[in-house]
C-alpha positions as CSV (number, residue, x, y, z in Angstrom):
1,X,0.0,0.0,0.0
2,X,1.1,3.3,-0.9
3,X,2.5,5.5,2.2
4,X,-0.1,8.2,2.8
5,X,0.5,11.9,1.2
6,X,1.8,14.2,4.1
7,X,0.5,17.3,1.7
8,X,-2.5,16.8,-0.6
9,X,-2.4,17.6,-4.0
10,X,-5.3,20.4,-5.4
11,X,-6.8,16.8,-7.5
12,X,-6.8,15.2,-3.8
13,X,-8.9,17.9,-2.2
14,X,-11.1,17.9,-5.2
15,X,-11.6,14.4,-5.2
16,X,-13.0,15.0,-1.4
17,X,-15.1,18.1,-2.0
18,X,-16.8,16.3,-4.3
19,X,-17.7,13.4,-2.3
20,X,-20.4,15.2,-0.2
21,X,-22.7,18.0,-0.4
22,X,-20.9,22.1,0.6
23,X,-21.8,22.3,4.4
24,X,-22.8,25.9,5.9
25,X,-19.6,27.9,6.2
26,X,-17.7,25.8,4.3
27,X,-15.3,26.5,1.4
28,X,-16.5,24.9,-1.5
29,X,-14.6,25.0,-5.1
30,X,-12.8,28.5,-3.5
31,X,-16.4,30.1,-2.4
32,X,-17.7,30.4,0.9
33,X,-21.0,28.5,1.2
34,X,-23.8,31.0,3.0
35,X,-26.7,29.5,5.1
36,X,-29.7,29.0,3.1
37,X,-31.6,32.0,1.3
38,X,-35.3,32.3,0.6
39,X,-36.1,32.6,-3.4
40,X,-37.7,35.9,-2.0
41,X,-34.7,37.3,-0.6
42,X,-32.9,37.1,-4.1
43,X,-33.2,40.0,-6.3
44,X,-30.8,39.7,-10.0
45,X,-29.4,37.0,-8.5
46,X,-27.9,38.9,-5.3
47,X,-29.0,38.3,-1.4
48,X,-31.4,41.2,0.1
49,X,-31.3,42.4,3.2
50,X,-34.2,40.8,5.6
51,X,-36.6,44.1,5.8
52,X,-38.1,44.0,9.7
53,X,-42.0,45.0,9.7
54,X,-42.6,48.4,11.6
55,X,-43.8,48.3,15.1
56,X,-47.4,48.4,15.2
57,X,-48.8,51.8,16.5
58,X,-52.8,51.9,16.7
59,X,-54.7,55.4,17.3
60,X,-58.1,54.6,18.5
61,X,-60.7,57.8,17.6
62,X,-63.7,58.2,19.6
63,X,-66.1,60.7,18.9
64,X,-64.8,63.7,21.6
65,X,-64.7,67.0,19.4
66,X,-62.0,68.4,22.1
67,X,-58.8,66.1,20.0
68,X,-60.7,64.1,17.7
69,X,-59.4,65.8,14.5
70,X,-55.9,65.2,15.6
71,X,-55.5,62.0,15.0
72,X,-52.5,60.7,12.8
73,X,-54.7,60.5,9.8
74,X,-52.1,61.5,7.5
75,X,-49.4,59.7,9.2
76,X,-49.4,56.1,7.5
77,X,-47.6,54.5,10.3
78,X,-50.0,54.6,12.4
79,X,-53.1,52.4,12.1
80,X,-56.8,54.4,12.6
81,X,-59.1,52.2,14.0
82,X,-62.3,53.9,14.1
83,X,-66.4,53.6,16.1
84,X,-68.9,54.6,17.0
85,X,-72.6,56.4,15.7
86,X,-70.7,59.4,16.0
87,X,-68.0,59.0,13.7
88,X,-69.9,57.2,10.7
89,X,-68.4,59.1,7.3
90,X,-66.8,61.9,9.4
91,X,-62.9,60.2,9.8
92,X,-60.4,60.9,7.1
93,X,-58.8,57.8,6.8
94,X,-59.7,53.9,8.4
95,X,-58.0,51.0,8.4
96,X,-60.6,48.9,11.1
97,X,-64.1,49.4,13.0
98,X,-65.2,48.3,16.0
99,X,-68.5,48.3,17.0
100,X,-69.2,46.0,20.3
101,X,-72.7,47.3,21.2
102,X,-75.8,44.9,20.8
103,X,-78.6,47.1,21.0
104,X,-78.1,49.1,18.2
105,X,-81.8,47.6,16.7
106,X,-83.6,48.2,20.5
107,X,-86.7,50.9,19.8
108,X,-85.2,53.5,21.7
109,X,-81.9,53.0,19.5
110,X,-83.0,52.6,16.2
111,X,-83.3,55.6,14.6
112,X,-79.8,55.9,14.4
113,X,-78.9,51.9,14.6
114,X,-80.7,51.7,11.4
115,X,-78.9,54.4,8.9
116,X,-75.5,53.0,11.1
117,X,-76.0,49.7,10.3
118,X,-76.8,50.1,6.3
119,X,-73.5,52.5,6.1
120,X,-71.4,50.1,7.9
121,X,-72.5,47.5,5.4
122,X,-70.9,49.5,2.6
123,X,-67.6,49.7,3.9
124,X,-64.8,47.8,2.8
125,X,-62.4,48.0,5.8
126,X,-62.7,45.5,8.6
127,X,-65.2,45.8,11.1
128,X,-65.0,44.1,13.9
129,X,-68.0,42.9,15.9
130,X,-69.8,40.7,18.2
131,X,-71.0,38.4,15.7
132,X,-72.2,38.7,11.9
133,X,-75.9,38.8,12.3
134,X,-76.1,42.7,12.1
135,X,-73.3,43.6,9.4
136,X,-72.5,39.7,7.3
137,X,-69.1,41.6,6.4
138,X,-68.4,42.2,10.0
139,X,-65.3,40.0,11.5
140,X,-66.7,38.5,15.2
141,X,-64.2,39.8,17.6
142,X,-62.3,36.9,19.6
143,X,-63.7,38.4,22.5
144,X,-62.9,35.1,24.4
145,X,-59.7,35.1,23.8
146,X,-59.2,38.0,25.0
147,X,-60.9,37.8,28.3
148,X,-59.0,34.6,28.9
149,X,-55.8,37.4,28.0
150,X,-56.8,39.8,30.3
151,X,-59.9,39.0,32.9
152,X,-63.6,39.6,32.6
153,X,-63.7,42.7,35.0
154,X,-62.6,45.2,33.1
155,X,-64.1,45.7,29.6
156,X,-66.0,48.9,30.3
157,X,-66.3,50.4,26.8
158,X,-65.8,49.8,23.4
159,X,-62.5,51.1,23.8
160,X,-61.1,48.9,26.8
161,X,-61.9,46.2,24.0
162,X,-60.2,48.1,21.6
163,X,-57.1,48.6,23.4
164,X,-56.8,45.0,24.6
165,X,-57.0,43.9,21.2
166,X,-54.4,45.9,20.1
167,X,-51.8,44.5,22.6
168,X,-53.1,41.1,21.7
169,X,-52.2,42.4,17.9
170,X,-48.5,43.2,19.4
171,X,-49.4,46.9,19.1
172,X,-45.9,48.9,20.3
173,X,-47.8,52.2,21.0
174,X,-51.5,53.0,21.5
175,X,-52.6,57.0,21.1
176,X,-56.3,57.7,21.8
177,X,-57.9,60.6,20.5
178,X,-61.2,62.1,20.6
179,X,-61.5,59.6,23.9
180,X,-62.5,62.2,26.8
181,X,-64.6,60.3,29.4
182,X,-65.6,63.2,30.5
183,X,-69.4,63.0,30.9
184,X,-71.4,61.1,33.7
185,X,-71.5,57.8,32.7
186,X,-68.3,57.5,30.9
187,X,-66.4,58.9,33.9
188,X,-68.1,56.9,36.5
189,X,-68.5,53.9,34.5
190,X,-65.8,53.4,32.1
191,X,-63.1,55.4,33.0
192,X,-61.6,52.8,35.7
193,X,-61.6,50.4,32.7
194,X,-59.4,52.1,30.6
195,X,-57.1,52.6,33.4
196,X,-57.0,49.0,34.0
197,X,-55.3,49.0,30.8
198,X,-53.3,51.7,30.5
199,X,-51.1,49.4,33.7
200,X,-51.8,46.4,31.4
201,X,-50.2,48.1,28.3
202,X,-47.4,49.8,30.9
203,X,-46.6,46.1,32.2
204,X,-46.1,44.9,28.6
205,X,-43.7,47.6,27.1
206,X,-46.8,49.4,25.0
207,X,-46.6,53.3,25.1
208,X,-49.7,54.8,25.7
209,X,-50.4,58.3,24.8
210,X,-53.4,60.9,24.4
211,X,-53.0,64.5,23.5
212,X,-53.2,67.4,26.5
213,X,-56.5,68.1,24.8
């Protein structure tokens, strides 16, 4: 038997390369061999940089004219998500809808529920709801999911709904505007709700911010 080669010739190592597939990192034929790379990430036949998604920022409108008009409408990266009665046709721009409220078809609510409902019907944007029965566009909210997220004990408005879901969406930052909860009800009722999660969002790293208004 032939005495073993103390320096392999270039035919040697080709003779081994070619034996087995090029591992990652490994110098194959004089090129460095990269990890794999999506068909999506080629572009003429060179690598692209892997773009990141921008952080999700959400600005809820409510119907207050005191900073309603503020909003980030012409701002596209922020996400409008839009309710209410009160706002139907009057927002600039909308990327979702929310309405949470059952009653809208009650006889002491339908003189507005009516005209509401047929407009939301028209939209093309998502609107999220209860179920489908009123709008059969409308997306039924995963409202048990999000209890289960966040407790039962808390959801005090449309907006307490609104906010959860937009942590649940891995929102970054959450700005509400036109949001006063000023009057009776709101400010006896809902207001302890929405601080509820104003701690939730500060526990999970979500800004939240309304204007001095």
């Amino acid at each position: 038997m032939a005495d073993p080669k103390l320096t392999p010739t270039f035919n040697d190592k080709a003779k081994l390369m070619a034996a087995h597939e090029p591992l990652k990192g490994e110098i194959w034929q004089g090129v460095a061999m990269p990890s794999f790379i999506p068909p999506e990430q080629i572009v003429n036949g060179a690598a692209q940089p892997i773009v990141q998604p921008p952080p999700l920022k959400v600005a809820l409108i409510g119907t207050a004219p005191s900073s309603r008009m503020m909003a980030p409408f012409n701002d596209p990266t922020w996400t409008i998500w839009g309710c209410s009665p009160g706002n139907m046709g009057a927002l600039p721009r909308v990327d979702a809808w929310f309405e949470i409220h059952g009653n809208l078809l009650w006889p002491e609510h339908k003189h507005y529920g009516e005209p509401y409902i047929s407009w939301l019907k028209q939209q093309t944007f998502p609107i999220y709801m209860q179920n489908q029965e009123l709008v059969p566009n409308a997306i039924p909210l995963p409202y048990r999911e999000i209890v289960k997220e966040f407790g039962p004990y808390f959801f005090t408005s449309s907006f307490a709904w609104m906010m959860a879901f937009a942590m649940m969406q891995g929102a970054k930052e959450v700005a509400l505007y036109g949001i006063d909860m000023a009057s009776r009800d709101e400010y006896i009722l809902q207001r302890p709700g929405a601080y509820y999660f104003f701690e939730e969002a500060k526990k999970r790293g979500v800004k939240m911010q309304a204007p001095y208004e």
